[in-house]
C-alpha positions in Angstrom: 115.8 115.2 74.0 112.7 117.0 74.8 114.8 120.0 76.5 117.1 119.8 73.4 114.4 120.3 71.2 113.1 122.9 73.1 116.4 125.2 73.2 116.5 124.8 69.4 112.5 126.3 69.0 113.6 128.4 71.3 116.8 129.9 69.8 114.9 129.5 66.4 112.0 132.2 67.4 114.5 134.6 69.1 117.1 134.6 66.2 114.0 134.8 63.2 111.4 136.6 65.0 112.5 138.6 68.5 115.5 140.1 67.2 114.5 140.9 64.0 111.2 143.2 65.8 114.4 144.5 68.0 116.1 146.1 65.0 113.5 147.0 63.1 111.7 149.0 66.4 115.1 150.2 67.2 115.7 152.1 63.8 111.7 152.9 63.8 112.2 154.7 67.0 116.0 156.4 66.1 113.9 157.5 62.6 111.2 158.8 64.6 113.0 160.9 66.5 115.2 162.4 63.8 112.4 163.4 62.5 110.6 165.0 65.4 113.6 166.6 66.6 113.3 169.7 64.7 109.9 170.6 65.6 110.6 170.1 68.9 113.3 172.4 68.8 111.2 175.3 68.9 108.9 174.4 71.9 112.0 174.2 74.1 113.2 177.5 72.7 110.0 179.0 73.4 109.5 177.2 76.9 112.7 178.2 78.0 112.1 182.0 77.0 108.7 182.2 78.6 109.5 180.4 81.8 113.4 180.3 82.6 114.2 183.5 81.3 111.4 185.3 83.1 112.3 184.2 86.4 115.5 185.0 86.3 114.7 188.5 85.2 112.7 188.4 88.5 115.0 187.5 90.6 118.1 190.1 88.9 115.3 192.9 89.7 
């Protein structure tokens, strides 16, 4: 009965508190990173052009 009782506390915090903080994180993080994404953009633009782009117009020469 003990074990029983267990399983259902158990159950009773993942399905009320655990999975809840899952979802919640889960659109935190997809939000977050919407919203970071555009001024992001521009770093890798600008990484890309000062470092990629360079030394490949090194090694064309």
């Amino acid at each position: 009965m003990t074990n029983f009782l267990i399983e259902i506390l158990a159950t009773l915090i993942y399905m009320f508190v655990l999975f809840p903080m899952f979802i919640v994180l889960n659109l935190f993080f997809m939000i977050l990173t919407v919203l970071v994404l555009p001024i992001k953009i521009p770093f890798v633009k600008n990484y890309i052009y000062k470092h990629i782009l360079r030394n490949t117009t090194k090694i064309d020469k």
